[in-house]
N, C-alpha and C positions, 0 to 999 in steps of 0.2 A: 345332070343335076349335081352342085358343086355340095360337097359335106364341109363345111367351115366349122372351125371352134375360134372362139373370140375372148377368151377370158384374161382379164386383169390380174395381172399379180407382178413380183419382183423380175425384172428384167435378167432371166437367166435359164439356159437350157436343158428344163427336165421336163419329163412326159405328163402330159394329161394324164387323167385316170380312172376307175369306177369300178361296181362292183360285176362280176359275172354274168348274175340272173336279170339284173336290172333290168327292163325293159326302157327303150327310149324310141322317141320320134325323131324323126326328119320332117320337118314342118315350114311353110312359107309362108312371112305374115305378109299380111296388106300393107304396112307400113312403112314409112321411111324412113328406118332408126339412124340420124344423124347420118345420112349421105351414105350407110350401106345397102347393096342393092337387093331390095326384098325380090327376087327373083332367085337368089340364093336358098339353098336351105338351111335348118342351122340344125343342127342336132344338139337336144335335151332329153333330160330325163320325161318319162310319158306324164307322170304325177304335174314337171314343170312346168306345159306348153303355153298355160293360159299365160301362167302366172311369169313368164317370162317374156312369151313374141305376143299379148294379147289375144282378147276372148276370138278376137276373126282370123288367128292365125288357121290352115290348111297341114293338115298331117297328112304326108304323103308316102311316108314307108315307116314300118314298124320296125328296128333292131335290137337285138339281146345285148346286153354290156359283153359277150361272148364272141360277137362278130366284130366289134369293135376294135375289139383285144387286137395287137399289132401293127390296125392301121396305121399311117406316119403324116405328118402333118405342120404346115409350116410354122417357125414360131413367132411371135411378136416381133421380136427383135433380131437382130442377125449375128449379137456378139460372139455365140458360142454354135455357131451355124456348123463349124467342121466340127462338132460332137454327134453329129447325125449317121455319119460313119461308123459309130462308139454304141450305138444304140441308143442315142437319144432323140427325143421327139417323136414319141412312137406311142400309141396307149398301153397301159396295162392297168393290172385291173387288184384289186384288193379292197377288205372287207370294211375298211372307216368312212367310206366316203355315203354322206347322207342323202334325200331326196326332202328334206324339212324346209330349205331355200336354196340359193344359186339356181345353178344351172344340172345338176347330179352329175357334175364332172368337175372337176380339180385340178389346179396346176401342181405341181410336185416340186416341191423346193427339199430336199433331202441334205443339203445344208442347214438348214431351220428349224426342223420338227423330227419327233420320234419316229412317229408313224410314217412320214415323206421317206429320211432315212431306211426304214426296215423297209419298203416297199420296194423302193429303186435299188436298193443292197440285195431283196430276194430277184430282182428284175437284171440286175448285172447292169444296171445304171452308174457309173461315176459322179462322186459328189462334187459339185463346182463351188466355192464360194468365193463370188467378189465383192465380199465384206470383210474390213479391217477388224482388229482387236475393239478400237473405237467406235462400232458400228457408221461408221463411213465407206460406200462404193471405193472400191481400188480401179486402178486406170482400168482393168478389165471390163469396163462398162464407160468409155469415154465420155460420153455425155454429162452423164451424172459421179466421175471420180471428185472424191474429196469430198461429197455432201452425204451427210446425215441421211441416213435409209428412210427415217420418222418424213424428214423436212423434203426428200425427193421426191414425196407422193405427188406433190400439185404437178411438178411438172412433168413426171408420169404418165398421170393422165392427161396434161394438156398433149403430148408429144402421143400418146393413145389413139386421139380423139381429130387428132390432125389426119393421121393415117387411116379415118375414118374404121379406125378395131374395135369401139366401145359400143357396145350393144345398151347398156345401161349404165348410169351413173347415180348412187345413192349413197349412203350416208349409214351404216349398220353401226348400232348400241351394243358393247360387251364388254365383260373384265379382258382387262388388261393388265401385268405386269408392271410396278414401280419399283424402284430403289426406293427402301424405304429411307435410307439416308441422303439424297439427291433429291428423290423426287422426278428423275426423269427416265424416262421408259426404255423397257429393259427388252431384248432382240433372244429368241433361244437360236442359240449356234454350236454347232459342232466344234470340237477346238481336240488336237492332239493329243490322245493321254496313252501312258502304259497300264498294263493291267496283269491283275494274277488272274490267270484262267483257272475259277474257281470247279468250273463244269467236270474239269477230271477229276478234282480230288473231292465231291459233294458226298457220294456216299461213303469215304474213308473218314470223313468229318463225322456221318450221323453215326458210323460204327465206333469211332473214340467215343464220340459224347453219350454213347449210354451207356461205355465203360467210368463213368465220370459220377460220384455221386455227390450230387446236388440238396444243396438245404437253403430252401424249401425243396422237395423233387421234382413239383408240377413245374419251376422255372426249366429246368433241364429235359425233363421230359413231353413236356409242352412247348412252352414258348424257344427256348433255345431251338431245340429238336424242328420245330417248324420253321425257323428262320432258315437254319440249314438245308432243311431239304427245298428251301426256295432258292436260293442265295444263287444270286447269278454273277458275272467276274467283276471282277474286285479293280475300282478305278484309285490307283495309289497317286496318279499325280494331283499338283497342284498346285493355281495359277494366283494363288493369294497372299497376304504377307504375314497373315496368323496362322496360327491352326500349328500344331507339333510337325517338327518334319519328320521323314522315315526315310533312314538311313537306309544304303542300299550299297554292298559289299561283291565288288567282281572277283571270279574265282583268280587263283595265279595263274591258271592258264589263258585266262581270257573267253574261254568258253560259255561262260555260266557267270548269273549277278547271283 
């Protein structure tokens, strides 16, 4: 029996994913989803079966998102096929991922999202991105270099749907991101920064500031005091043409900024 994943997303090599306890099936529908061969199984979350392969699909093995954890699996596309080596293409498992729609498994773009990031960063995943500053594919995705991530979707999935990969095709309603001065839609991406690593010096911070008296006190003793003891490292760069800059002084030996 073949375990197939079929999911749609950005043409790039990171692992599926899910949570531990999860429970999912291996299920066979009757149907003939655009040319794939319902002789296969597809594995879903248990909650998804109907609402994914339909009501006559056949659950034929039950598995924990635990056993899942490491299988390896091939991906859509072949561009970053020798990252498989690297650990990519493989499940792993963490706690964001929902059973409310999809499929209860997710591709990981760790270039794009917080969560993708921390997940594949605790997994020893490598981030890839072949997306420009411009949000335009880089040659690293020959096909679609030089066009607009938003504007590649059609042909996406027409090139999906060719290689008979698309299990379904619809249309989902949700906020989205604008430039509020554009007007056109905004991509979250990782991008290069330096940082003070705030984490070693947190509690020598909350020890000055209650040497520090504050008028009113509750700002100090409250609100200051709580930002600190949260405060996580500190992102000094910046990619904009406002905002004050912050000057940054190398020692004379070159050791130390």
């Amino acid at each position: 029996m073949a375990l197939k994943h079929y999911l749609a997303s950005l043409p790039q090599g990171e692992p599926v994913h899910e949570a531990l306890d999860r429970a999912y099936n291996a299920a066979v529908s009757p149907h003939d989803f655009q040319g794939l061969c319902y002789r296969s199984a597809y594995v879903v979350a248990k909650e998804l079966v109907k609402a994914t392969l339909g009501d006559k699909a056949v659950v034929q093995a039950e598995l924990s998102g635990k056993e899942l954890v490491g299988t390896t699996y091939t991906p859509l596309f072949p561009f970053f096929a020798d990252r498989k080596a690297k650990g990519a293409f493989r499940v792993i498992a963490s706690g964001h991922v929902t059973t409310t729609d999809g499929t209860g498994l997710v591709h990981m773009a760790p270039a794009f999202g917080e969560d993708d990031f921390e997940a594949c960063k605790k997994a020893g995943i490598e981030v890839i991105d072949p997306v420009d500053d411009e949000g335009r594919f880089t040659a690293a995705v020959p096909p679609y270099a030089g066009i607009n991530v938003k504007e590649a979707d059609r042909q996406i999935i027409h090139d999906l749907k060719a290689q008979h990969a698309v299990l379904k095709h619809a249309t989902v309603h949700h906020a989205y991101p604008y430039c509020y001065r554009s007007g056109t839609p905004l991509i979250y991406k990782t991008t290069p920064s330096w940082y003070v690593k705030v984490d070693g010096l947190r509690d020598r911070m909350v020890a000055n500031n209650a040497q520090i008296h504050w008028v009113p006190g509750f700002v100090g003793e409250k609100r200051f005091e709580n930002w600190l003891k949260e405060a996580r490292d500190w992102s000094i760069s910046r990619s904009r043409f406002w905002g004050t800059p912050i000057p940054l002084w190398q020692s004379a030996d070159g050791d130390g900024w």
